[in-house]
Backbone of each chain as ProteinMPNN parsed JSONL, in Angstrom:
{"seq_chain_A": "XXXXXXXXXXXXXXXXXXXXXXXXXXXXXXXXXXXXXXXXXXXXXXXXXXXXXXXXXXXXXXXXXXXXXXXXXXXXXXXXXXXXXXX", "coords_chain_A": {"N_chain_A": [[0.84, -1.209, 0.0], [1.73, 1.289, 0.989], [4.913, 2.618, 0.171], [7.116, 2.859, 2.672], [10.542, 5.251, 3.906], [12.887, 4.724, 5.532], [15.606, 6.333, 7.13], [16.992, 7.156, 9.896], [18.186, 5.968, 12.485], [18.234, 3.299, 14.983], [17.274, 4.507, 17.629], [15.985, 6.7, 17.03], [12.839, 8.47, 17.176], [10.776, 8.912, 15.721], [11.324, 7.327, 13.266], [10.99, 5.043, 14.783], [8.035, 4.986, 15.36], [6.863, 5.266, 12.622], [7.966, 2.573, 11.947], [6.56, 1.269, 13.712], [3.695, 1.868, 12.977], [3.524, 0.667, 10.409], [1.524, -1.118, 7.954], [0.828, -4.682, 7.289], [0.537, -5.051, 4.493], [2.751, -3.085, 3.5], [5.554, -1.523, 2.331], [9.223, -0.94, 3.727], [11.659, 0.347, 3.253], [14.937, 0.59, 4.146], [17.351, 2.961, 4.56], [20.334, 4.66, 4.678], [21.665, 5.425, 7.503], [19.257, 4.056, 8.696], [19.728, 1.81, 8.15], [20.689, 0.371, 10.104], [18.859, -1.256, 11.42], [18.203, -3.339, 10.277], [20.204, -5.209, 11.275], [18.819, -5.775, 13.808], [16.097, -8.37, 14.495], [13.094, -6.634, 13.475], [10.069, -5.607, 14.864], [7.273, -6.007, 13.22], [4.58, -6.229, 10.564], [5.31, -5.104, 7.959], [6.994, -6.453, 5.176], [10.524, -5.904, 4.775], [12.839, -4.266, 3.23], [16.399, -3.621, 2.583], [18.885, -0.984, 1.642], [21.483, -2.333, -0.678], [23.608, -1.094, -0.743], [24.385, 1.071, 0.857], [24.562, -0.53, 3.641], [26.514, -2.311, 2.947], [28.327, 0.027, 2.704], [28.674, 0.812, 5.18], [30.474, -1.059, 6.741], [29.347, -3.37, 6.954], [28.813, -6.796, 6.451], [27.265, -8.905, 4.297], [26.302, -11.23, 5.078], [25.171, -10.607, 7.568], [22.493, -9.071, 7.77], [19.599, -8.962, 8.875], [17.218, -8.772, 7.155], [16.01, -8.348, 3.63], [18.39, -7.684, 0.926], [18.933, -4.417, -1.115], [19.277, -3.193, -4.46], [19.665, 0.211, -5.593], [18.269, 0.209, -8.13], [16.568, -1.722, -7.867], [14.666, -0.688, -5.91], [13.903, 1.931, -7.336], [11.534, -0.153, -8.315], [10.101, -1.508, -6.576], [9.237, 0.896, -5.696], [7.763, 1.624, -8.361], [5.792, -0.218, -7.771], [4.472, 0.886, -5.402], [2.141, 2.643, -4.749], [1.824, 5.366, -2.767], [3.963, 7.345, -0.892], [5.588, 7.446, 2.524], [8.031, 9.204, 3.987]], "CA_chain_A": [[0.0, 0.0, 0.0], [2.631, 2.515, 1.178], [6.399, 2.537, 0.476], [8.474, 3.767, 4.152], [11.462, 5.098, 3.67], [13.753, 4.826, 7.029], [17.066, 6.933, 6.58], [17.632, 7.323, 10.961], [19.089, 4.714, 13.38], [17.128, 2.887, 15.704], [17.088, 5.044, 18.202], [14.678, 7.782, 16.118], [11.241, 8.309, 17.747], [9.86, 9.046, 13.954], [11.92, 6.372, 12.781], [10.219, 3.736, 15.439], [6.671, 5.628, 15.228], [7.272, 4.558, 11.688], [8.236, 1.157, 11.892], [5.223, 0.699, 14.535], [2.753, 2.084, 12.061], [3.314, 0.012, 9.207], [0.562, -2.653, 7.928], [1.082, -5.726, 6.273], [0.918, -4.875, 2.892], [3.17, -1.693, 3.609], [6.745, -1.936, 2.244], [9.45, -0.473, 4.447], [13.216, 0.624, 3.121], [16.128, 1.024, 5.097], [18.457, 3.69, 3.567], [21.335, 5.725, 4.792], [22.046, 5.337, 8.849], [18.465, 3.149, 8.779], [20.279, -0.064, 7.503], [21.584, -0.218, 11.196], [17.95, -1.612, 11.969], [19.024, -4.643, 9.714], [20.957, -5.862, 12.141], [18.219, -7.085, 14.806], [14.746, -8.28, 14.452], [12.344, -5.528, 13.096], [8.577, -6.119, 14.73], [6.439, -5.426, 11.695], [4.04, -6.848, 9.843], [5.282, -5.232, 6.451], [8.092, -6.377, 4.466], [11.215, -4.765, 4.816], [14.434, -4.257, 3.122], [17.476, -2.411, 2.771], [19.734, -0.545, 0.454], [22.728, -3.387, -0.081], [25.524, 0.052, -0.663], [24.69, 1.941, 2.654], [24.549, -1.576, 4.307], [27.84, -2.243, 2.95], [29.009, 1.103, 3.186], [28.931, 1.064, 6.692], [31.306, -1.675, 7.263], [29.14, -5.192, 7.159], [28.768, -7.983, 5.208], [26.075, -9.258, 3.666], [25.816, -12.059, 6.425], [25.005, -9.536, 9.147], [21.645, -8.472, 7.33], [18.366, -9.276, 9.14], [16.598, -8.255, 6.183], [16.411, -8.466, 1.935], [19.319, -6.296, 0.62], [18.162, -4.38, -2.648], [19.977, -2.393, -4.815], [18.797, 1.257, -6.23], [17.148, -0.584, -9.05], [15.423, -2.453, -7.094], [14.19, 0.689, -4.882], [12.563, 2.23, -8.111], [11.123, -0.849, -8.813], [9.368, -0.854, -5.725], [8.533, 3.181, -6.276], [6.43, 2.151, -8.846], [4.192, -0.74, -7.363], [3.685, 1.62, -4.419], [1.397, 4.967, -5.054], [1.513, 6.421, -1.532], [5.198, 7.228, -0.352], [6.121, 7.905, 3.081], [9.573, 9.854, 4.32]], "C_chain_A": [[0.875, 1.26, 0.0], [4.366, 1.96, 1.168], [6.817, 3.573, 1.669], [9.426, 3.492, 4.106], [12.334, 5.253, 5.505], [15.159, 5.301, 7.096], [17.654, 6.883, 8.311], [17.345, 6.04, 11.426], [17.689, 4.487, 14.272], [16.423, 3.475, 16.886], [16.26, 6.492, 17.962], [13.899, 7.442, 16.57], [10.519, 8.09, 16.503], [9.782, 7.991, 13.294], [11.077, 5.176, 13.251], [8.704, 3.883, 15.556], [6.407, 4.635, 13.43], [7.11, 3.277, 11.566], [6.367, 0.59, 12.549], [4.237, 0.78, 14.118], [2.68, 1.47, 10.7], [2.789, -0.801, 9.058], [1.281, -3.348, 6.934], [1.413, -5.745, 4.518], [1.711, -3.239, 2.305], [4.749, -2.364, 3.373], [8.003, -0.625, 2.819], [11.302, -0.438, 3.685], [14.007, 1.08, 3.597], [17.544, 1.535, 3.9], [19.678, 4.237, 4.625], [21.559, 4.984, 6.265], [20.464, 4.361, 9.048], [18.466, 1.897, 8.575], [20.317, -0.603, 8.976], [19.82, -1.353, 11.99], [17.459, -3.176, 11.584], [19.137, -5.53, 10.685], [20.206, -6.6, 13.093], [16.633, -7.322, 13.67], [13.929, -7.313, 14.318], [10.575, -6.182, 13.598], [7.667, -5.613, 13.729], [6.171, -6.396, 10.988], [4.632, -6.96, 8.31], [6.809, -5.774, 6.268], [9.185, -5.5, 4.196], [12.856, -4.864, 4.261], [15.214, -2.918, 2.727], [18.13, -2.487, 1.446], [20.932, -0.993, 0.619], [23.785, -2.032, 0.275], [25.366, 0.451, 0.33], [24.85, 1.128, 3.371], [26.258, -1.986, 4.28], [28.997, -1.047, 3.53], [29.621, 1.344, 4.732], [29.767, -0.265, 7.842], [30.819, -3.408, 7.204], [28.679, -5.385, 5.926], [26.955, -8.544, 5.058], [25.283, -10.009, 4.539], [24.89, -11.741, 7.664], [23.417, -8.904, 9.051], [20.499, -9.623, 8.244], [17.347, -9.342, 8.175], [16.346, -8.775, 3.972], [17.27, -7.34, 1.816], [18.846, -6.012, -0.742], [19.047, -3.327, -2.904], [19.287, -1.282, -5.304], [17.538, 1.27, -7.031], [16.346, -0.538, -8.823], [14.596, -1.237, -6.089], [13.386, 1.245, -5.86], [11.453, 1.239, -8.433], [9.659, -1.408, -7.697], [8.397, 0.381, -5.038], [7.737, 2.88, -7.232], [5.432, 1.15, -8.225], [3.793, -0.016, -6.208], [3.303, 2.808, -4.83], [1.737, 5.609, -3.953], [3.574, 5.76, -1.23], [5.11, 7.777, 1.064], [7.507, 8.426, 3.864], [9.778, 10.135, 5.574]], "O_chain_A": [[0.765, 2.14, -0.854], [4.887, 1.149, 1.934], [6.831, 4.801, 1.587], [9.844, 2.335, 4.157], [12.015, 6.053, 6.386], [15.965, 4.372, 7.119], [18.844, 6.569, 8.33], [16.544, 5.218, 10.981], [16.617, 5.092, 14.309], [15.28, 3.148, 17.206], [16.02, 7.239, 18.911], [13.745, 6.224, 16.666], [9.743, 7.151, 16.326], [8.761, 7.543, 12.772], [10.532, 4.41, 12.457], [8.087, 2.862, 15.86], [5.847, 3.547, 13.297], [6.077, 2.837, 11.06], [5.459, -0.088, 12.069], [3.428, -0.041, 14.551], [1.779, 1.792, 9.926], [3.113, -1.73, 9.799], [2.041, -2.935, 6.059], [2.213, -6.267, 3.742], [1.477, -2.544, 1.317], [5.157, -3.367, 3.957], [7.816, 0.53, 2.435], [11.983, -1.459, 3.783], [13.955, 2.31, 3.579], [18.247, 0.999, 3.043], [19.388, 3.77, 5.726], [21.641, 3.761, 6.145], [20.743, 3.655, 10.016], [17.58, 1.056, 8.725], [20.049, -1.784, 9.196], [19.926, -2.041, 13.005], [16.715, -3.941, 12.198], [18.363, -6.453, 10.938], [20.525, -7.751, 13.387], [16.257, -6.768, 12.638], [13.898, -6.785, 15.429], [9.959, -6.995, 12.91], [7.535, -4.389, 13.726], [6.947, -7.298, 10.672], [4.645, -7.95, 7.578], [7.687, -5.548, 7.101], [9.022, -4.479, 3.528], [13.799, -5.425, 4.818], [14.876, -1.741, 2.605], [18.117, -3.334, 0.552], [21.651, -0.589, 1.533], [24.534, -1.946, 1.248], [26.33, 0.256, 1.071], [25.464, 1.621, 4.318], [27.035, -1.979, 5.235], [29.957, -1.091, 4.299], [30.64, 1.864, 5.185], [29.726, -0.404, 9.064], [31.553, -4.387, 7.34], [28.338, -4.752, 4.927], [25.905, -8.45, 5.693], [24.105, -9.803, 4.831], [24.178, -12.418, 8.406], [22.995, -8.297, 10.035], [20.611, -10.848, 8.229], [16.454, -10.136, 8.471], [16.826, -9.804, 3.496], [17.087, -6.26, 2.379], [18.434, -6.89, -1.499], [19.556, -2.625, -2.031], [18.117, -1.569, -5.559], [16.444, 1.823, -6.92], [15.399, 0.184, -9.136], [13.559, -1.738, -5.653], [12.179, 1.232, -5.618], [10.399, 1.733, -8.832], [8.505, -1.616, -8.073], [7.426, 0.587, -4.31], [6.791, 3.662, -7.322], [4.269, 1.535, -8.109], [2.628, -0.25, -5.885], [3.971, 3.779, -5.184], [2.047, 6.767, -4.234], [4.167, 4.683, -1.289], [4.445, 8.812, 1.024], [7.977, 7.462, 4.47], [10.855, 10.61, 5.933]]}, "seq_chain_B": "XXXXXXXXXXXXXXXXXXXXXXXXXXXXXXXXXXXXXXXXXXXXXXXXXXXXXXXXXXXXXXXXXXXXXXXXXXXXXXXXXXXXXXXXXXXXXXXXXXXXXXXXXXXXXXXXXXXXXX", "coords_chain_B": {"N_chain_B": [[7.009, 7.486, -16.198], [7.011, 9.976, -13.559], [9.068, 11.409, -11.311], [9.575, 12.895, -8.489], [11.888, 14.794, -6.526], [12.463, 15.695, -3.296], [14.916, 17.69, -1.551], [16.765, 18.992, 1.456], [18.645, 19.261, 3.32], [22.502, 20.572, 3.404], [25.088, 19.497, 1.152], [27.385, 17.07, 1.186], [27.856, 17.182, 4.14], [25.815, 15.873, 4.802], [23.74, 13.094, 3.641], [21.858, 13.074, 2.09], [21.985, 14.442, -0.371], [23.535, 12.818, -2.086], [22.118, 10.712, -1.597], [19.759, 11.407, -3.309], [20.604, 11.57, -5.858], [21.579, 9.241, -6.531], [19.136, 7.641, -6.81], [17.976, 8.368, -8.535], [19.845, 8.148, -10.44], [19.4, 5.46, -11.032], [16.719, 5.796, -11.399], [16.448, 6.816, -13.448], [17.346, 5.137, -15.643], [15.609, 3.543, -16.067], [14.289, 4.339, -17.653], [12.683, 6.575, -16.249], [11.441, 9.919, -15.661], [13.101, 12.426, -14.045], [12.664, 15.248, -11.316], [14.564, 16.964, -9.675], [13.779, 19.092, -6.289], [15.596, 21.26, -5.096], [15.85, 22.729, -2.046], [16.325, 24.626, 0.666], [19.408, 24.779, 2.535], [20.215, 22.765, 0.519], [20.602, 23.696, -1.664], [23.043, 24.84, -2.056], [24.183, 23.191, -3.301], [24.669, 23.449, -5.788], [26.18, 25.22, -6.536], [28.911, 26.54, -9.023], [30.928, 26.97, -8.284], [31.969, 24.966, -6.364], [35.129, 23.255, -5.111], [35.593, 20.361, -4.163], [38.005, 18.167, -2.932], [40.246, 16.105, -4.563], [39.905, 13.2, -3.886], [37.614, 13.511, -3.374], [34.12, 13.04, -4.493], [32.388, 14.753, -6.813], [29.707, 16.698, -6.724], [27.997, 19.026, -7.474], [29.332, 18.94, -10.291], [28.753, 16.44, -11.262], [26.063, 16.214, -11.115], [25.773, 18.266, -13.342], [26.205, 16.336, -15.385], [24.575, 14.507, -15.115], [21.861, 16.005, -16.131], [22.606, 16.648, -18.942], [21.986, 14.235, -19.838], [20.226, 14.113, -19.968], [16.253, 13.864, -19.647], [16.544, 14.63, -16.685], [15.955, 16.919, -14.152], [17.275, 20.493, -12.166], [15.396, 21.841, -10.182], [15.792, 24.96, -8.13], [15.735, 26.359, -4.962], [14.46, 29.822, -5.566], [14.004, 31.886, -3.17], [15.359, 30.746, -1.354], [17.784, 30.206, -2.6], [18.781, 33.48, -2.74], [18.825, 33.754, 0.174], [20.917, 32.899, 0.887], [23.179, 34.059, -0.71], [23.642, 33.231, -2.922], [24.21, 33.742, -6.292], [22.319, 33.46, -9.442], [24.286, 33.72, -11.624], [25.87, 32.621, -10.014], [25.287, 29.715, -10.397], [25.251, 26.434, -11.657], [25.081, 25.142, -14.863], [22.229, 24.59, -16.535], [20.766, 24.07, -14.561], [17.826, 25.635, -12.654], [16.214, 28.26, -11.766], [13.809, 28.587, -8.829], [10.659, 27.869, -7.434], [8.476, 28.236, -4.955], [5.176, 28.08, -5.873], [6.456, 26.456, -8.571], [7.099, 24.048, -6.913], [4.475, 23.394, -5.898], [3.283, 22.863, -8.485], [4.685, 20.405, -9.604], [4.49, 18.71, -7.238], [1.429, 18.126, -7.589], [1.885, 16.972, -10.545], [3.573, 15.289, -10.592], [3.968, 11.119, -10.593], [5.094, 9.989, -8.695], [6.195, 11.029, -5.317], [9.54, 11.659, -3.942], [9.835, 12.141, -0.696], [13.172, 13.655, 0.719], [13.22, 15.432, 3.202], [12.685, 15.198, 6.267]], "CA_chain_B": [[6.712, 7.884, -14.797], [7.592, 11.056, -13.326], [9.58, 11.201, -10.361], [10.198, 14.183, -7.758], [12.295, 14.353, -5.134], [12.912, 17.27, -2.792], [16.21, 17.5, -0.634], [16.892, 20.108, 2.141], [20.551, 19.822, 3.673], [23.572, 20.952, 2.35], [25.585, 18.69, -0.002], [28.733, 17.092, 1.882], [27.9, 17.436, 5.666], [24.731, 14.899, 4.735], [24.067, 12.37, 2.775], [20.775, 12.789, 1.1], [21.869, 14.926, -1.755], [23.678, 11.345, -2.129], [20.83, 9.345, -2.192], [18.355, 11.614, -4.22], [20.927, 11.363, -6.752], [21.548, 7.461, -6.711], [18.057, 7.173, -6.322], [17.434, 9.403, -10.163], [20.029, 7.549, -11.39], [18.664, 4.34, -11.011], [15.075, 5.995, -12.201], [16.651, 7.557, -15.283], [18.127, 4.397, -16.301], [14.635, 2.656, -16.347], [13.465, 5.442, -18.452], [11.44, 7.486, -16.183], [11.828, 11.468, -15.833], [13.335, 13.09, -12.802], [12.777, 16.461, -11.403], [15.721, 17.272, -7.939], [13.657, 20.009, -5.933], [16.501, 21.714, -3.949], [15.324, 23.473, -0.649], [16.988, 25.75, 2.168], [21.053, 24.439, 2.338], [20.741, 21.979, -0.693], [20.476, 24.883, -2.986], [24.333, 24.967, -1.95], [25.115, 21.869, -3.862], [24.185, 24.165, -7.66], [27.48, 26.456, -6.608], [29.174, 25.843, -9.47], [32.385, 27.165, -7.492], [32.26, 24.309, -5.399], [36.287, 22.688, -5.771], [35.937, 19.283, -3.891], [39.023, 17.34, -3.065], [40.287, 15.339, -5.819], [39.511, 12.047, -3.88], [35.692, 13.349, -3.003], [33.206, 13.252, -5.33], [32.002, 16.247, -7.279], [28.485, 16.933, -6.621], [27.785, 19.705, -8.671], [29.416, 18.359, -11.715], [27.495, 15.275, -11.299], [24.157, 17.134, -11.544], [25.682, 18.317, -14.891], [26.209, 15.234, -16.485], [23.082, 13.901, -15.597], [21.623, 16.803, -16.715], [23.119, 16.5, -20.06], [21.727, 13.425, -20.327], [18.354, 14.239, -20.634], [14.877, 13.705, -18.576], [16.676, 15.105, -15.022], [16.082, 18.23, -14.124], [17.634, 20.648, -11.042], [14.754, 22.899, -9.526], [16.278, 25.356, -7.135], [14.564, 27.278, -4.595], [15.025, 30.882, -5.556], [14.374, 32.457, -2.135], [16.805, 29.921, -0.511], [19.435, 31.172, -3.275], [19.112, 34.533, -2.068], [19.357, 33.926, 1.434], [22.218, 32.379, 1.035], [24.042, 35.062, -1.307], [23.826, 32.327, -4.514], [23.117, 34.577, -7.568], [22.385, 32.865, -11.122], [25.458, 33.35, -12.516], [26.95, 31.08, -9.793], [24.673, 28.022, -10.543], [25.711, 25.167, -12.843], [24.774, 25.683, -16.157], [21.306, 23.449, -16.954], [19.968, 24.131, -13.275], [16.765, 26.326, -12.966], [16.035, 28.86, -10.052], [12.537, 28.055, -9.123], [9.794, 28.393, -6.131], [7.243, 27.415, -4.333], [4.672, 27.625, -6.843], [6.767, 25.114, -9.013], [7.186, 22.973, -6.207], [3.221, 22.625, -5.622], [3.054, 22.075, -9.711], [5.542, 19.314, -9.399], [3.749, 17.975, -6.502], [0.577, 17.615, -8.343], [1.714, 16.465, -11.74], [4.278, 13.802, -10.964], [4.042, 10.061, -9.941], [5.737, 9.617, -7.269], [7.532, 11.928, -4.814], [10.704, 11.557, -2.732], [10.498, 13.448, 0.37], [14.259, 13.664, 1.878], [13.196, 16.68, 4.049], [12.72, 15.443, 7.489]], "C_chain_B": [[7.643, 8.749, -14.572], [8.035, 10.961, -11.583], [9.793, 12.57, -10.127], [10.824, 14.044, -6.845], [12.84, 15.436, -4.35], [14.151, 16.915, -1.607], [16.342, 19.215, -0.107], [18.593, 20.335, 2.583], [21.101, 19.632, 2.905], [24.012, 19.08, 2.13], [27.143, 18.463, 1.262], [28.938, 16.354, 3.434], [26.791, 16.267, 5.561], [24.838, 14.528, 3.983], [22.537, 12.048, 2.005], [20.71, 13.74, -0.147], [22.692, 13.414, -2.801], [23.139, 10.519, -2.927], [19.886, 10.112, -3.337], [19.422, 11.088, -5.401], [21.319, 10.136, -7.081], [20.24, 6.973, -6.63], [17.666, 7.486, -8.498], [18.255, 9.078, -10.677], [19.905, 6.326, -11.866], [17.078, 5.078, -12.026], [15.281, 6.379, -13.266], [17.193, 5.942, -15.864], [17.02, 3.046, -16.902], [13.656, 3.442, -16.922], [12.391, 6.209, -17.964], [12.194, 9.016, -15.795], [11.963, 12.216, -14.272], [13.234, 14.548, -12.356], [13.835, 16.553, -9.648], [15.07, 18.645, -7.271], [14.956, 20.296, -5.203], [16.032, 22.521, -3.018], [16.299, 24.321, 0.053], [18.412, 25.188, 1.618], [21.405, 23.834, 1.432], [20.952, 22.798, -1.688], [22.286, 24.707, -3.049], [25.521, 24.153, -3.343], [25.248, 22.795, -5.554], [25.239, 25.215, -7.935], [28.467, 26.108, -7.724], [31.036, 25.952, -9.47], [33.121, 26.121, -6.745], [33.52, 23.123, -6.194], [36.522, 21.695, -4.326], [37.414, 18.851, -3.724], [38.996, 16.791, -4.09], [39.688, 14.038, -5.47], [37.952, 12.137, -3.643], [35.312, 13.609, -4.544], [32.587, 14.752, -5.81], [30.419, 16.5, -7.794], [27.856, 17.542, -7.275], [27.833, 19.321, -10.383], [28.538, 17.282, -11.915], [26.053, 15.327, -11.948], [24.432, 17.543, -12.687], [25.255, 17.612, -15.834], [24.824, 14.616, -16.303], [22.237, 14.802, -16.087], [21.396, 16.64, -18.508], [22.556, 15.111, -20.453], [20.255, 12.857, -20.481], [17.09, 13.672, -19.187], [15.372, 13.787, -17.091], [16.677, 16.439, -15.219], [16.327, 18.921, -13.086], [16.563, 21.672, -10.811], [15.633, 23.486, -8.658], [15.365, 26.549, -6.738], [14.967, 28.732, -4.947], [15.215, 31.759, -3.9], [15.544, 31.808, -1.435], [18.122, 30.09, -1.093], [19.558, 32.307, -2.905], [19.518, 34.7, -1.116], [20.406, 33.452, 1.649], [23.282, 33.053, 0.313], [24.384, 33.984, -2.323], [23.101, 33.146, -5.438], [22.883, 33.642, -8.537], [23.463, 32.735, -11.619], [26.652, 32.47, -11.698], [26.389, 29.529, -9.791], [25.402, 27.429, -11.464], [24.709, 25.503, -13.511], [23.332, 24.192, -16.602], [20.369, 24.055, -15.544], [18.93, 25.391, -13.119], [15.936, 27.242, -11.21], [14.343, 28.843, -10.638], [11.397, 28.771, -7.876], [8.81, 27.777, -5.79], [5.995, 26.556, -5.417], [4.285, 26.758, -7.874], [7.402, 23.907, -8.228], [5.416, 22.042, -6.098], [2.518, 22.177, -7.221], [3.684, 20.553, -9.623], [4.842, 18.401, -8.457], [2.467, 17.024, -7.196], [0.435, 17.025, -9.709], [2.495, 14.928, -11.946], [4.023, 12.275, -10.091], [3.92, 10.039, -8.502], [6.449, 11.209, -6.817], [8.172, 11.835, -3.484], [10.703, 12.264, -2.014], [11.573, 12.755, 1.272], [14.062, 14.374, 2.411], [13.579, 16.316, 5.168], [14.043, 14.451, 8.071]], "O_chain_B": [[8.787, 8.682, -15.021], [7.276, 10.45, -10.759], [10.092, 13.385, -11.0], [10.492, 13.129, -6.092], [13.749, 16.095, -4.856], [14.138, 15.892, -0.923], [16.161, 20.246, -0.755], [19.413, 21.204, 2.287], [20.875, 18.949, 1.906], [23.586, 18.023, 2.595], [27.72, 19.329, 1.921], [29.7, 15.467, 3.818], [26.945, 15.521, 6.528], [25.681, 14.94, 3.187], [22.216, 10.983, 1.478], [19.701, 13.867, -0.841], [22.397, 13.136, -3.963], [23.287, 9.943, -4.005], [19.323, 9.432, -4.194], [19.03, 10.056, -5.947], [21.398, 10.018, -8.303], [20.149, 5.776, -6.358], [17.196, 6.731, -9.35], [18.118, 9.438, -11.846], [20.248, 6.047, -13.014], [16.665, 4.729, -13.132], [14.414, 6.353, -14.139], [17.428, 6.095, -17.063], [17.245, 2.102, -17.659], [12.441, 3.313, -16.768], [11.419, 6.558, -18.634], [13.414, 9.119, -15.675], [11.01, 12.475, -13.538], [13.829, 15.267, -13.159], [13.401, 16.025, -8.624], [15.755, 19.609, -7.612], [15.394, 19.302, -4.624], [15.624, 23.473, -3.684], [17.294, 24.512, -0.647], [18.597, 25.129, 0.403], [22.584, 23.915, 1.088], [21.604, 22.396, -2.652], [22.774, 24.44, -4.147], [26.612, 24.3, -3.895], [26.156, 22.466, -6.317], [25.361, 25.896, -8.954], [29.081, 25.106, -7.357], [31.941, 25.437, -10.127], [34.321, 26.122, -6.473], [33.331, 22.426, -7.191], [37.363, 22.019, -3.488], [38.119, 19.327, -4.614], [37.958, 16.788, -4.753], [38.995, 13.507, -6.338], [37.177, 11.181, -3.686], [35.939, 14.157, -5.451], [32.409, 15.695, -5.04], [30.034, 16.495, -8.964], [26.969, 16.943, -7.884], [26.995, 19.351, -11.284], [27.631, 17.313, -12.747], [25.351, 14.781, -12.799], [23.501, 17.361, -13.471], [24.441, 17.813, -16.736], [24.089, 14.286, -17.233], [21.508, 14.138, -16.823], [20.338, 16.547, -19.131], [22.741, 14.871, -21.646], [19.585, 11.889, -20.839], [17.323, 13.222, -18.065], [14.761, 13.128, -16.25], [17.205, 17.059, -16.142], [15.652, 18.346, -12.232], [16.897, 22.691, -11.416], [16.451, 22.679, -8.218], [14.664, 27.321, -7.393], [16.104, 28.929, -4.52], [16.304, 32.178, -3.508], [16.537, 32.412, -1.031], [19.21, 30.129, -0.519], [20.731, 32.478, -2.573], [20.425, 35.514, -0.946], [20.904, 33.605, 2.764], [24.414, 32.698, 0.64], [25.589, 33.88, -2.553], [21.883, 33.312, -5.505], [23.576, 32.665, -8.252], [23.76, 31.65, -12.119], [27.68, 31.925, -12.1], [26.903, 28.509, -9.333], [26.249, 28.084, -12.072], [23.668, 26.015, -13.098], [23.643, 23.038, -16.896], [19.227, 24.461, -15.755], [19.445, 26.382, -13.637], [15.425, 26.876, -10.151], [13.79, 28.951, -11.733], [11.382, 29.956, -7.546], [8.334, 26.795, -6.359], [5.817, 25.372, -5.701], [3.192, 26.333, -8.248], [8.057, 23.0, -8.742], [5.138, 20.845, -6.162], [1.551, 21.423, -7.322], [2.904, 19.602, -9.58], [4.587, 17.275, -8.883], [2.414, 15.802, -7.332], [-0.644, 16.627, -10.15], [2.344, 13.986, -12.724], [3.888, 12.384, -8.872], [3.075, 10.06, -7.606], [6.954, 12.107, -7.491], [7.681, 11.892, -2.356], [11.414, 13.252, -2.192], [11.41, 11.867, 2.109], [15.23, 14.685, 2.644], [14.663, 16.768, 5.539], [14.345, 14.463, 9.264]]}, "name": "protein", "num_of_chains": 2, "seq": "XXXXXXXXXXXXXXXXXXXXXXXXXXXXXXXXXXXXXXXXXXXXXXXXXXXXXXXXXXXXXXXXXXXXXXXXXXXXXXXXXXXXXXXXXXXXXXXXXXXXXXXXXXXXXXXXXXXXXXXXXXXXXXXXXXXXXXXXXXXXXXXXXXXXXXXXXXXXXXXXXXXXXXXXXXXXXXXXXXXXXXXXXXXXXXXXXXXXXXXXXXXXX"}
């Protein structure tokens, strides 16, 4: 229904307001300093992955991902089956 | 499909003039049409003074070449160039001082839109 984009760390009120508000058929992307949320268990219904380069970027391996890693591509590709964006 | 995407902080110190632009070059490459609002400090990035290190990346120029390569385009806010002492003749050459106005056109005509603001 809605693409959420997640750019701050786990410790973001907006960021976890966010996360806590997302339904099931809501897809959720972890960008920039938001990858770090990767790393554990995410409670959420919707589907959620991350951007593999900031994931990498920031020192880990692929292994380390809680998540699907997706590349830019893949991020528009997602931009279009969702109409409603949130930031 | 038309893509917008508005960005507020400066270029450098953050990293979502970054992403809009890895984001629009991914969307240009699957043939859809980008517009880069620039806002308050991103306007910064359109200086076309700005002389990077050799090992950093060159932000400005960047926005040229994609530019040059058709369906991206750089909105910039005009009041936010003023307040910042950016005239016209120091933008990069393609980039388009702009405003509110054509922010709430943009809003209403394209697809999708990227808000990096908050």
């Amino acid at each position: 229904m809605a693409l959420i984009l997640v750019k701050y760390g786990t410790d973001h009120p907006v960021e976890q307001l966010k996360i806590k508000s997302a339904k099931a058929e809501d897809k959720i992307v972890l960008i920039q300093n938001g990858v770090y949320w990767a790393l554990k268990d995410i409670e959420t219904p919707a589907k959620v992955y991350a951007i593999k380069d900031d994931f990498l970027a920031r020192g880990y391996s692929e292994e380390d991902t809680k998540v699907s890693l997706i590349s830019y591509s893949e991020f528009i590709d997602l931009l279009e089956s969702e109409e409603k964006f949130i930031g | 499909m038309k893509i917008g995407i508005q960005v507020m902080v400066p270029p450098y110190t953050y990293e979502d003039l970054d992403t809009a632009m890895k984001i629009a070059e991914a969307a240009l490459e699957k043939g859809h049409e980008v517009t880069l609002f620039l806002f308050a400090d991103s306007v910064i990035c359109t200086n076309k003074n700005i002389k990077p290190l050799r090992i950093d990346r060159n932000i400005p120029q960047k926005l040229i070449e994609m530019m040059k390569k058709g369906k991206f385009e750089v909105h910039i806010c005009g009041i936010c160039m003023d307040y910042r002492g950016i005239t016209p003749d120091m933008i990069i050459e393609g980039s388009k001082p702009s405003g509110l106005p054509e922010l709430a056109n943009l809003l209403a005509t394209c697809d999708r839109f990227i808000n990096l603001m908050a």
